[in-house]
N, C-alpha and C positions, 0 to 999 in steps of 0.2 A: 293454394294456401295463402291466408293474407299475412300471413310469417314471414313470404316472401318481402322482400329490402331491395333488389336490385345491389347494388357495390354495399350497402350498407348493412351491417350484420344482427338482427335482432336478438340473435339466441340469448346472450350474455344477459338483454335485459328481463327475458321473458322469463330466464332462469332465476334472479334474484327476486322479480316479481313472484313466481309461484312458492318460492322461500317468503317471501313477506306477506303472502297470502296464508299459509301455514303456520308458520313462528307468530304471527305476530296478530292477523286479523283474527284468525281460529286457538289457537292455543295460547293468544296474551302475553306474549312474552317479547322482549327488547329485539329487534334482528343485531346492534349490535353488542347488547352487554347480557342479554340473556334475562335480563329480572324481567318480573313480571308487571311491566308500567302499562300495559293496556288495556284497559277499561274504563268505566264509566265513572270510576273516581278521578282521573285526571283528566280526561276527557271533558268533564263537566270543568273539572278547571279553567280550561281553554274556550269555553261558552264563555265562563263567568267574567273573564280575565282579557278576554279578545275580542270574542264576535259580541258580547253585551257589554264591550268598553272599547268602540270604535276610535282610534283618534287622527282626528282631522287634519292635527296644528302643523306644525310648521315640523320639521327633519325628517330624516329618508325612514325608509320603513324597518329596517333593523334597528334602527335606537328608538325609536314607538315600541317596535316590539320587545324589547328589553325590557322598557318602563311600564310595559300594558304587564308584565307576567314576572316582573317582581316578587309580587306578595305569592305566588305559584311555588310548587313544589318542584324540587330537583325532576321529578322524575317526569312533570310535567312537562317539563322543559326540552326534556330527553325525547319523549314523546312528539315533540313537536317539530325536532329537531329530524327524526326518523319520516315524520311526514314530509317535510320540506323535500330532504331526500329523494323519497320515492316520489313526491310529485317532478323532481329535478329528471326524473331518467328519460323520459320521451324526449323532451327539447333537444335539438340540435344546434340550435343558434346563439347558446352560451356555452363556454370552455369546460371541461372536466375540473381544471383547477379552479375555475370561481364556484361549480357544484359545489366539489368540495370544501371549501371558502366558507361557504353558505352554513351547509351543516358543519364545519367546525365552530365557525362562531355560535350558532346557537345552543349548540351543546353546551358551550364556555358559558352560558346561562346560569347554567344549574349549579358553577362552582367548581367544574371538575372539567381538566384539558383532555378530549379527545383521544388525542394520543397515547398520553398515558392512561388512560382506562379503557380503553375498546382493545382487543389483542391484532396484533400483528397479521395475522394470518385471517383475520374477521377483515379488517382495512383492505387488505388485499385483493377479498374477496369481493365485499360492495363498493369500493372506493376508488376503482382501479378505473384507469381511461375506458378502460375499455368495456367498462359497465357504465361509465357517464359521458362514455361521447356522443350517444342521444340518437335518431331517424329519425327526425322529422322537424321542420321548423314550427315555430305558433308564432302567430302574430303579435305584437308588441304590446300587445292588449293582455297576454299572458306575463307578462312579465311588468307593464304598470298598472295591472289588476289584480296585481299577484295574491293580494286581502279578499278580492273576492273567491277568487279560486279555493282559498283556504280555508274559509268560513264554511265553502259549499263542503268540501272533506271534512270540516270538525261537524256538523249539521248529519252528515252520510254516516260518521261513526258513531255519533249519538243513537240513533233508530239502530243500528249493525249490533253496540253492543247491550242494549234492549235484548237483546236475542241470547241465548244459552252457547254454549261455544258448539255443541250438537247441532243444533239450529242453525249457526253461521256456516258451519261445515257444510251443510246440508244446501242451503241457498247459493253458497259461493260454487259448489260443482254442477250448478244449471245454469248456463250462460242466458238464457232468454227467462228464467224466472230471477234471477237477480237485477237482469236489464230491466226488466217490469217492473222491479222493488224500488229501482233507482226512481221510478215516477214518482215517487213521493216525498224526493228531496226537492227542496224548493230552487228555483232556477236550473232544476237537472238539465233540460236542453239548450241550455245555454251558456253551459259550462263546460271550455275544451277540457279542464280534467277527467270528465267524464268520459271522455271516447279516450284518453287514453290509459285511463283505471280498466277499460273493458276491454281495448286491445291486448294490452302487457299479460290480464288473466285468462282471455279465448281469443290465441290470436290466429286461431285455425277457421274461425267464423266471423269475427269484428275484425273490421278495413281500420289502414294505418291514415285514418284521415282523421283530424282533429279541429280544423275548422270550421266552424258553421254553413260557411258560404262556399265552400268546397262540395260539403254534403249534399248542399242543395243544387249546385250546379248540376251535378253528378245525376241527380234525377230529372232535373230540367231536360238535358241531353236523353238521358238512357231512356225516363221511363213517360216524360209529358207531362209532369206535375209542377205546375206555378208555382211563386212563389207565396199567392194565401194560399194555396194549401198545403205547402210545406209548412209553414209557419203554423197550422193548425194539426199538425203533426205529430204525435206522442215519437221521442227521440229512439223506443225499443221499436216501432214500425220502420222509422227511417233505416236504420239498421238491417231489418230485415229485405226491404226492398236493395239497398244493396248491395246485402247477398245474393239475391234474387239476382239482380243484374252480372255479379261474380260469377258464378254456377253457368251463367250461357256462354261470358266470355274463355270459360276454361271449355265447355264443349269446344265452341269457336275453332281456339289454335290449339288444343289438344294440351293444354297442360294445367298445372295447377302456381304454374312460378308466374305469379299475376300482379303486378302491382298496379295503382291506378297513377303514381308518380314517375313510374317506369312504361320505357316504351313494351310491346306497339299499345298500350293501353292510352298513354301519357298523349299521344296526340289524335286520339279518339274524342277527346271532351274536353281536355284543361286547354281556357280561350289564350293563357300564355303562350301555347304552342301553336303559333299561326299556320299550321297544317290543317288545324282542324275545326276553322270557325266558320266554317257554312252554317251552322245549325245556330248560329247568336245573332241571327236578325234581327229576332225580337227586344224589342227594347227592355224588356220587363229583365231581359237576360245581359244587359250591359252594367258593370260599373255597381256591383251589387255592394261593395265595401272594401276595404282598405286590400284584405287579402286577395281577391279579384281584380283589384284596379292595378294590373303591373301589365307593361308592354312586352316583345317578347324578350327581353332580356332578363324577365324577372324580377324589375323593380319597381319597387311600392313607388306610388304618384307620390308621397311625401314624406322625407325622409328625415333624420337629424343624425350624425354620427357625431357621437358624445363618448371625452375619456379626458384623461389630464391633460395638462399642455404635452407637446412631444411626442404624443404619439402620431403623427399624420392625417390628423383628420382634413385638416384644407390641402393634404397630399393628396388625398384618396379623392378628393370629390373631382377633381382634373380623370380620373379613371372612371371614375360613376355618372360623370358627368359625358363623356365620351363614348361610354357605353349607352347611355341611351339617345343621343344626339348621331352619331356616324359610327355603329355596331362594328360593320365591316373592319372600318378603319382599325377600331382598335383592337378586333380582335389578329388584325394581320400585322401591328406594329406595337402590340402590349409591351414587348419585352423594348423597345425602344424608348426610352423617357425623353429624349431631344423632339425625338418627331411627335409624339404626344402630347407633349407641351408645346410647340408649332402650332399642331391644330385647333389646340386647344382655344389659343391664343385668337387664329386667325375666327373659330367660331364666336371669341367675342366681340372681336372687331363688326363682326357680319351680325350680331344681334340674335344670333342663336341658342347663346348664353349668356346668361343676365349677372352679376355680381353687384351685392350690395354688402354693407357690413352695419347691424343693428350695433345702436348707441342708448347711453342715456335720453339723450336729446330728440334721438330719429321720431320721425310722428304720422300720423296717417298723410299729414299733407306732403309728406316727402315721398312715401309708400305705394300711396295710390292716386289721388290728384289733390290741388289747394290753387288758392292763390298766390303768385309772386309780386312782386314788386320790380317793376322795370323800367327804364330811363329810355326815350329814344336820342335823336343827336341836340334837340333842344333844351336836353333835358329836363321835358315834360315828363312826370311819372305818373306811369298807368298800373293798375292793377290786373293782371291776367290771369288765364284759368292753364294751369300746367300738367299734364300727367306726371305719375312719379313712375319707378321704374317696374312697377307689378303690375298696375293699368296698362303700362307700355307694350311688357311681355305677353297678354291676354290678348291683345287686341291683335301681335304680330302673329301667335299661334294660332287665334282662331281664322285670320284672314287666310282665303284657300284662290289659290291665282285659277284664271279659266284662262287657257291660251288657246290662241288657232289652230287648228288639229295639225295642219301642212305646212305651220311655219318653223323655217329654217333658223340656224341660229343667228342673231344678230350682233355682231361686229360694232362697238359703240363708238370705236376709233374714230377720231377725223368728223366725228358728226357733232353738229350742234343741237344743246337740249335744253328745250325749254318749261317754262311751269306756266299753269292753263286751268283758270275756272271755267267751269259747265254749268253755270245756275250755283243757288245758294243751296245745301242738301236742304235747311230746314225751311225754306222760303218757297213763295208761290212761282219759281223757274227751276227747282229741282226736277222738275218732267223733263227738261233740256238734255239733262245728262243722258236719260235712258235714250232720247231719243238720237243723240248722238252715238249712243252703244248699236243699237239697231239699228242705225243705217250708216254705218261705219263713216264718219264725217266727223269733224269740231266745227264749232257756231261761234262767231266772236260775238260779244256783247255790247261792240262800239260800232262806231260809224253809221248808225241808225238803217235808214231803207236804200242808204246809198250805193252809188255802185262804183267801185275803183278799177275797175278793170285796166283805165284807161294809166291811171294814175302811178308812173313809172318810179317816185322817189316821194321824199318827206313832201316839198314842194307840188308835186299833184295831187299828194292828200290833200292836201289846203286849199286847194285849187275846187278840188271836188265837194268838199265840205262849202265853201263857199259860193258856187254855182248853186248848190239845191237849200240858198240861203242861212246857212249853218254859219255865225261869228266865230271865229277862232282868234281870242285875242292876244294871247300870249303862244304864238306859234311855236316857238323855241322848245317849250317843254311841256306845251298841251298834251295831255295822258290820250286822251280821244285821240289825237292825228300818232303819237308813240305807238298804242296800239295796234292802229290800220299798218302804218308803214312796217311794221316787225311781224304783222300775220300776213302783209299782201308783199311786201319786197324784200325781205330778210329773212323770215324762212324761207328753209329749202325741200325741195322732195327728197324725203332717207333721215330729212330731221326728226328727232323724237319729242315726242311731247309727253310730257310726265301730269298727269290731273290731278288734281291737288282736291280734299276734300277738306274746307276752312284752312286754317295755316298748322295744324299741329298734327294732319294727317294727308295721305293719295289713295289717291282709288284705280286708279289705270296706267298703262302705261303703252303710247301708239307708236307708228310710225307715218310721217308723211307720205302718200300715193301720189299724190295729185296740186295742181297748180290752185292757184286763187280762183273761188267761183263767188259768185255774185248769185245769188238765189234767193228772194225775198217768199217765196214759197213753202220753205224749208219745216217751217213750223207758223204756227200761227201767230207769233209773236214776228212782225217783219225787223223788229231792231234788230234782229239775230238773224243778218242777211247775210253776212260774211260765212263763207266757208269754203275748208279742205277736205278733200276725200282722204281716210289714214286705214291703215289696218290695226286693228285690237291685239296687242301683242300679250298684255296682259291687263286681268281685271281684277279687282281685289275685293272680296267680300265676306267679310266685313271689308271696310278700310286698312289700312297698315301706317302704325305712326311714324311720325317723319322720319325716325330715328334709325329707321330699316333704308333711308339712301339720301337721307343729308344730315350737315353734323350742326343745322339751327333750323327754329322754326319758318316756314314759308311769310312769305310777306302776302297781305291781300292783294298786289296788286293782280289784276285780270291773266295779264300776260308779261313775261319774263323771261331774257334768257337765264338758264344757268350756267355758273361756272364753278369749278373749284375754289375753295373748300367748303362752299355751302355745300357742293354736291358732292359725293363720294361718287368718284365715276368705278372704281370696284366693284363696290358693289353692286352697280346699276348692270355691269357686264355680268355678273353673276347673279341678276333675276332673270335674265336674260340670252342665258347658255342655251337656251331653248331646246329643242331635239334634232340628234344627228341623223343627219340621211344618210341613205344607202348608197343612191343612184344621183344624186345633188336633184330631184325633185319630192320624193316621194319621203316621210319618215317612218321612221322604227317606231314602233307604240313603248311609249315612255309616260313619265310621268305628266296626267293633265293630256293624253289623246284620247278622243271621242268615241267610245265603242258602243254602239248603236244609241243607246236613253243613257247609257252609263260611263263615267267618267275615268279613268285609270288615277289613282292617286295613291298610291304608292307601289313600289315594286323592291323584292326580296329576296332572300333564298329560298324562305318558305311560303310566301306568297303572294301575289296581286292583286293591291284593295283595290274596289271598283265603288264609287260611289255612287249610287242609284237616285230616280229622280224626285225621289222622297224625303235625301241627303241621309240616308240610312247608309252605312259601310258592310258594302258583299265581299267579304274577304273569300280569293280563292286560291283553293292548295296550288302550287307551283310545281308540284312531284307530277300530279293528275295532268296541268295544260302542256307541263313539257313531253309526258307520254303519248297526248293527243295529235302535240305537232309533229311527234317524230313519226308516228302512224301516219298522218296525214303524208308526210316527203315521203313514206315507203312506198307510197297509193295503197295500203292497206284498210285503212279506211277515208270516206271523201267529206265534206266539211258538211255537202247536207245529209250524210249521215249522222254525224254529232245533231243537226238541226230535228229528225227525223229521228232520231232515238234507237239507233239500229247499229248503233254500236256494237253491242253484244250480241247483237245477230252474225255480223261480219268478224268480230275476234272472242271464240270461244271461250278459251282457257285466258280468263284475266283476273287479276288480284286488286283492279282499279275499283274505287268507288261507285258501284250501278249508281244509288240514293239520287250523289252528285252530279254526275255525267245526265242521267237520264232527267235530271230533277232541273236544271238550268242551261236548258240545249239553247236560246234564244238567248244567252249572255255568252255562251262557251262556245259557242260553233264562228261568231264573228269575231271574239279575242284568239282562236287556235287561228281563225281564215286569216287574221290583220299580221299577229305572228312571224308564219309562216310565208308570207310574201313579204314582208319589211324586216322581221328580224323584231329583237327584244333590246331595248335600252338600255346595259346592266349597269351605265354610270348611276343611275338612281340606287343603286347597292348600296353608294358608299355613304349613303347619307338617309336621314327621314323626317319626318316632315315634325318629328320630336323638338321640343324647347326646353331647357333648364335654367331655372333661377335659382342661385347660390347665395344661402343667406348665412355670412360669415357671422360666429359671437349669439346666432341668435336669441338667448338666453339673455342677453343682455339689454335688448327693449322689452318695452310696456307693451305686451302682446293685444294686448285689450284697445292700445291707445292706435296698434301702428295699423291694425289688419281691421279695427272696429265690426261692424255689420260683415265682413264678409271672410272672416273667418271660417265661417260654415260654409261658405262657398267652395272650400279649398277639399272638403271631402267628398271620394270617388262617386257615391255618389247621385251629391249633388251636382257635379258639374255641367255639362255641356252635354249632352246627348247621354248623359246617367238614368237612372232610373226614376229617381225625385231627384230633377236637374233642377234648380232656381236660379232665378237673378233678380237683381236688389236695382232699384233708382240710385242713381250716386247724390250725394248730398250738392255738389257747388254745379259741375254739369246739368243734374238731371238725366242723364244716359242710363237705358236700360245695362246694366255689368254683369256678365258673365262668366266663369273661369271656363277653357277649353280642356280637354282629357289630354290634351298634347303636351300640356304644361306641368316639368316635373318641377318641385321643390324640393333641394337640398342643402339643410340645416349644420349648421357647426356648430358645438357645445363646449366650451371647456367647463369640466365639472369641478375646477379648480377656483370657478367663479361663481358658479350654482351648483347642490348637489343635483341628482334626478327627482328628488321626491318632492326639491322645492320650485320646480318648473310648473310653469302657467297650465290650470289641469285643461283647460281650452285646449291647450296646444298637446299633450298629451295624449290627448283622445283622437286625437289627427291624425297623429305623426308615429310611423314606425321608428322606434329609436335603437340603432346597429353601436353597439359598444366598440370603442377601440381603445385597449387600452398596453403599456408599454410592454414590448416584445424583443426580449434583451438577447434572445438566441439571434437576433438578426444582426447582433453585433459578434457574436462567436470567430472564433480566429485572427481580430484585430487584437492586437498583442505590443503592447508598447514598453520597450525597456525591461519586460516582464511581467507587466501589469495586464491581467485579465479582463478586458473590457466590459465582457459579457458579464463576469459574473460579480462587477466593481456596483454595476446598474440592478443586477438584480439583492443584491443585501442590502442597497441604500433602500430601494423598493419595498423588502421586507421590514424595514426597521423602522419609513416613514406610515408602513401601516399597523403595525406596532404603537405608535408613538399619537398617529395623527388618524388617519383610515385609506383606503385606497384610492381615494378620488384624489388626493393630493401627491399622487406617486408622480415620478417625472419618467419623462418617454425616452423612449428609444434614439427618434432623432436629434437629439444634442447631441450627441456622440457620432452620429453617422459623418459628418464630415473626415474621422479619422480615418475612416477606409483611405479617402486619397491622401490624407494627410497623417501619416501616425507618427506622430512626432510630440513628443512630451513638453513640448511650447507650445503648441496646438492643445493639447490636452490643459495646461494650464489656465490661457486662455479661453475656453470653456466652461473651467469650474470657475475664475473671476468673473466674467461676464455674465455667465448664463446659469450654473449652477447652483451657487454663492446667493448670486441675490434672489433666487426663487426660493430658497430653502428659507432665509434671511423675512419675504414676504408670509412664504407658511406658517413658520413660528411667531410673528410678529417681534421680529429681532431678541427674540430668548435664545439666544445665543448658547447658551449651553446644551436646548435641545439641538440646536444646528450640529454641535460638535459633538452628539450622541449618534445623528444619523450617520456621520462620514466617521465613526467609528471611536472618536478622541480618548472614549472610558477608556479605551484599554495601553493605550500610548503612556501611560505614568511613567512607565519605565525610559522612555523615548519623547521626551516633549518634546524635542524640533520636528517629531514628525507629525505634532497634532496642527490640522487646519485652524480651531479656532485655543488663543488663548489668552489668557488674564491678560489685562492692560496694563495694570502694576501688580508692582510683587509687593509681597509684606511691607519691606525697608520702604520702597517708596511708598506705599500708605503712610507709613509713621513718618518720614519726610514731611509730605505733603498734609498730614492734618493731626499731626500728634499722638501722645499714647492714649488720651483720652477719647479719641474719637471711635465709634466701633459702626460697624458694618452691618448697618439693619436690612439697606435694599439689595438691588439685583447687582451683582457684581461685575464692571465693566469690561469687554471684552472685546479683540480685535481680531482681526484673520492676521495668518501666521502668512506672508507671503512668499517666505521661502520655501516651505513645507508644498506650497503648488509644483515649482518645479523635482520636489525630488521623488522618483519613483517610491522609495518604500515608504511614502506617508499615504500612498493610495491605493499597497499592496494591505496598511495595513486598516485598512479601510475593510475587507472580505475576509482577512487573515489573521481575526484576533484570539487571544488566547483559548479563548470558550468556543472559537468556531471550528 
């Protein structure tokens, strides 16, 4: 049955749905007050008054929709309020208290409070958590589309109540002829309310799936239908094919308790669950939109976590950030915040995490690349071409290192390293590099066709240049003899050379093998006589900006030693951890070892990417090769039988994947063979090959100005191996730019500074936006002097949305320091500093609301315990400006600062007479 939920319980809603199916679609009448508000007289209100008076301008969509349905009748209102509602019950990903938020406020349309007009025992019944705490998440698309969603419901009621209440009766109790009926509402397949209006009414037939690109996955997998022809799909077929697909899986495992979010269905098909992505070769099947595009930890490529100051949104992203950067990590040290913020820390040191913070000022040339202005030591000024730090992070996630399949890890201790052009990439010696990659050697670009073999110090460079007629006239600091003497007597064999591609990027990374060769052969070009034999330790492609292992850009010259603190030697040991052996010869297949045409690039719990020679990603399940190896140690089955497909010939009774096993014996028979005589890598657990850029404030630049042309680049997708992947020419480079799928973005909003509805719609359309807003239970049991923490934050809460709205409520964390510190100085200190002047900013210094929220009405009786109070009294008015002077403006007002330290002026903050 697709009733089934897994942990989450549907009955509750499916119950109030067939109530609002009955009361209210069929017999007209309110579900909470009983009258009879539904039909096509207020219905047409809501055409005339909303969907034919859209508004664009400027404020969040509750106060539009206020002004849109003014001139509307109460009951209209009501009505609309009852929709909101029931479109509120599927979602999971907003709180029962903001549901109900929702529809209180808009009931309060019509003139009339909620509370007191709907009965007690009605509230209970539709209002309760446990009818709004929702299955299923929607995409953020449902909730900053939330006008579309509603117009398609006022549009659906319009044709519904066209119909006689016989007629509605009659259509609503045929699940597949009311799903037919819905074809003729406009945008019906593409509207999540739709699938979950048909779940809530036949949830014994309709799947609890509400996304588009779920849908479609789902037949991609199950049944071979593309994505045009899904897209040319009437949405009552769709439907039926995945019931079609339901019905086999319940013969399958013999039951009916089937969810497609819930295992073992859940890692049958959804590509988040990296058990089950053999079948997503295809490209057409990568990266289909925002709800598809999550790694497996669930999360969207780009995100914004938006609420008032206070609540932990730059808290949370150290977590969010963690989780998809080193999973492992933080799933084995969550409860740990010291070690979390450690790693956190050290990830950005290492350029695995990006932080920036959006200004007025910030601009694309800060963002992504521009010109700077720069002074060398003569203070000559040159104008340079710079990346900013999101060009930076694209270029470090898309570069994928190739290393030696047999090499050991290298020790960067005690060695010298130096930096090394190979040709100019965009110049007629670019050939030099590959050919130095392919026959594993560097070519120096000085000393012409000569030969130093002989040439023991500076002094026989010179010798030798000047024997095959070469002037050297400034010996001392000739770059030509600097050169030779630092490639032919100064390095050593075990020294590293780092290759540099221009000076704001590297492309490799060797080690020295071999002594000075003289080889005028090498290439065709003989000035490229000099050379070392090295091994390729790492190769970068793309390139990787300098910024991943020195802390300035590279100088042109040719050759270089380096040293600290241009170079971060850290981080050079850690590109460089390379893979552990077993026996000190041979390694374990880790991340970047060779298995046969295919590459190993990543490794997990649940799986081991292999990247193919097409650069297409063959993810395979990790349950399936770790059963193959253990068969293989029993000798129960032999590795050319994996090659030879005789698997199941040799082990009867198995619950393994035939499809897989039999479908990739030529990838799987050399990864269980390499395996099983080396052993598995499991350091690559703790980490992946994931990026995160943390854009604090983001709300607070000119999205338009900072991200320009490639804004669009940042959706799933388009990126990088997406399905309509693009890249753009950059404006001052010229470089083909592309965003990697590797690369997460995560947003911070205080909505204390922008509401939601007044954010860039660019950036809205992109971006799943996760609300966080303050959580005063997490202050429960801190207890100071007698003062209730928890429930001091949560009255102020109610009183500044009351007063102001809830985007200007203040968080949780200002108070959290009390836990270690509850001490009513501490708490003082708080409300001067941090309370005081945020409330003081909200009000724009109307100081009497300020001393409305922290409670002051009700103090008359007790002024020294009000926060804020008059500056002068009566007398001194008449003092200071006579009897004739009277009191037209705002009346001056000071904070009371004794009233901070005494407990009961903050008891009576929660504890006033009326509460």
């Amino acid at each position: 049955m697709a009733r089934y939920c897994g942990n989450q319980n549907s009955a509750p809603l499916i119950k109030v749905a067939q109530d609002f199916q009955a009361q209210s679609l069929i017999a007209g009448n309110s579900l909470l007050t009983n009258k009879p508000i539904w039909g096509l007289k207020t219905i047409d209100e809501l055409v005339k008054y909303f969907v034919d008076n859209l508004d664009e301008g400027e404020g969040d969509f509750f106060s539009k929709l206020e002004t849109q349905l003014k001139p509307a009748s109460a009951d209209a209102k009501i009505l609309l309020a009852e929709m909101l509602w029931f479109m509120s019950l599927c979602p999971s990903n907003v709180g029962p208290s903001s549901k109900r938020d929702t529809v209180e406020r808009v009931f309060a349309f019509s003139g009339k409070n909620l509370a007191d007009t709907v009965p007690v025992d009605v509230q209970k019944e539709y209002l309760s958590d446990e009818v709004l705490t929702g299955i299923g998440k929607t995409g953020a698309a449902y909730n900053t589309g939330r006008w579309r969603e509603l117009v398609y419901f006022i549009r659906l009621l319009t044709e519904l109540f066209k119909l006689s209440a016989s007629e509605r009766s009659t259509l609503l109790a045929n699940h597949e002829a009311f799903s037919t009926w819905l074809e003729l509402i406009p945008e019906n397949s593409q509207r999540q309310f739709r699938h979950m209006l048909l779940y809530l009414f036949y949830p014994d037939s309709q799947e609890r799936i509400f996304g588009g690109s779920h849908r479609q996955s789902l037949l991609t997998k199950f049944a071979n239908i593309s994505a045009s022809q899904f897209k040319k799909m009437p949405a009552h077929d769709v439907d039926n094919q995945l019931l079609d697909i339901r019905r086999k899986f319940e013969q399958e495992y013999g039951t009916q308790e089937l969810d497609y979010y819930v295992e073992p269905l859940k890692s049958r098909w959804d590509r988040e669950n990296v058990s089950t992505t053999i079948a997503e070769q295809n490209a057409e099947y990568e990266s289909k939109d925002k709800t598809m595009a999550s790694n497996n930890n669930n999360t969207s490529l780009n995100q914004i976590l938006y609420g008032p100051p206070g609540t932990g949104k730059t808290y949370n992203t150290i977590n969010r950030a963690l989780q998809i950067v080193a999973p492992e990590f933080y799933r084995s040290n969550k409860d740990n915040r010291v070690e979390l913020k450690t790693h956190f820390d050290d990830l950005v040191a290492k350029n695995r995490i990006g932080f920036v913070t959006f200004h007025q000022s910030f601009s694309y040339e800060d963002f992504v690349e521009g010109l700077r202005a720069n002074s060398d030591e003569a203070g000559q000024v040159s104008y340079d071409l710079e990346d900013g730090i999101f060009k930076r992070m694209c270029a470090a996630a898309n570069a994928k290192p190739i290393m030696a399949k047999s090499q050991r890890r290298v020790d960067v201790s005690g060695r010298k390293v130096w930096k090394m052009s190979l040709g100019d990439t965009l110049g007629d010696d670019a050939y030099i590099y590959q050919q130095c990659i392919e026959n594993n050697y560097v070519l120096l670009g000085y000393g012409y066709n000569v030969d130093f073999s002989t040439s023991k110090d500076r002094k026989g460079v010179i010798d030798a240049y000047k024997f095959n007629g070469i002037e050297i006239e400034k010996e001392s600091n000739d770059y030509r003899v600097t050169s030779v003497q630092n490639f032919k007597n100064v390095m050593s064999i075990g020294d590293l050379i780092v290759i540099s591609d221009g000076n704001r990027k590297f492309r490799a990374i060797a080690e020295v093998t071999g002594d000075y060769q003289y080889d005028p052969t090498a290439i065709e070009d003989d000035s490229y006589s000099q050379m070392r034999k090295v091994i390729w330790h790492r190769i970068y492609e793309p390139s990787l900006p300098v910024d991943e292992l020195f802390n300035k850009n590279l100088s042109q010259m040719t050759l270089y030693r380096l040293r600290e603190p241009v170079l971060d030697v850290v981080k050079l040991q850690d590109m460089l951890l390379g893979e552990q052996t077993k026996d000190g010869t041979l390694p374990s297949v880790a991340v970047g070892t060779q298995i046969s045409s295919y590459m190993v690039e990543s490794i997990s719990d649940e799986i081991i990417g292999l990247r193919k020679p097409n650069g297409a990603l063959l993810p395979m399940p990790r349950i399936i090769i770790d059963q193959l190896v253990s068969l293989v140690k029993l000798n129960l089955i032999s590795v050319d039988d994996i090659r030879s497909k005789r698997v199941f010939e040799r082990i009867i009774d198995s619950d393994m994947e035939k499809f897989i096993i039999n479908g990739y014996p030529n990838v799987l028979a050399p990864l269980v063979e390499s395996i099983h005589h080396y052993g598995l890598d499991t350091k690559a657990l703790t980490s992946s090959d994931n990026r995160v850029l943390i854009i604090d404030e983001i709300n607070r630049g000119n999205i338009s100005n900072i991200f320009g042309e490639l804004i669009t680049l940042i959706e799933p997708s388009k990126r990088t191996g997406g399905s309509e992947s693009l890249s753009v020419k950059l404006p001052y480079s010229k470089e083909s730019f592309s965003v990697p799928s590797n690369l997460y973005i995560i947003g911070t909003m205080n909505t204390a500074d922008k509401s939601l509805a007044q954010v860039d719609i660019a950036l809205r359309r992109r971006f799943e936006f996760v609300e966080m807003m303050p959580k005063h239970e997490l202050l429960e049991g801190i207890d100071i002097e007698g003062i209730n923490i928890a429930k001091l934050l949560e009255v102020i809460n109610q009183r500044i949305e009351l007063i102001y709205d809830r985007e200007h409520t203040i968080g949780h964390s200002f108070f959290l320091p009390l836990k270690s510190e509850p001490t009513i100085e501490r708490l003082a200190r708080i409300f001067e500093l941090e309370i005081l002047p945020l409330l003081e900013e909200y009000f724009f210094e109307d100081w009497e609301r300020v001393g409305q929220v922290l409670g002051d009405q009700f103090k008359s009786t007790n002024p020294e315990l009000k926060f804020i109070e008059e500056k002068y009294t009566d007398a001194s008015v008449l003092k200071l400006m006579g009897s004739d002077w009277s009191q037209d403006s705002i009346r001056p007002y000071k904070r009371n600062m004794a009233a901070l330290t005494n407990p009961e002026a903050y008891i009576g903050i929660y504890e006033s007479p009326q509460g």
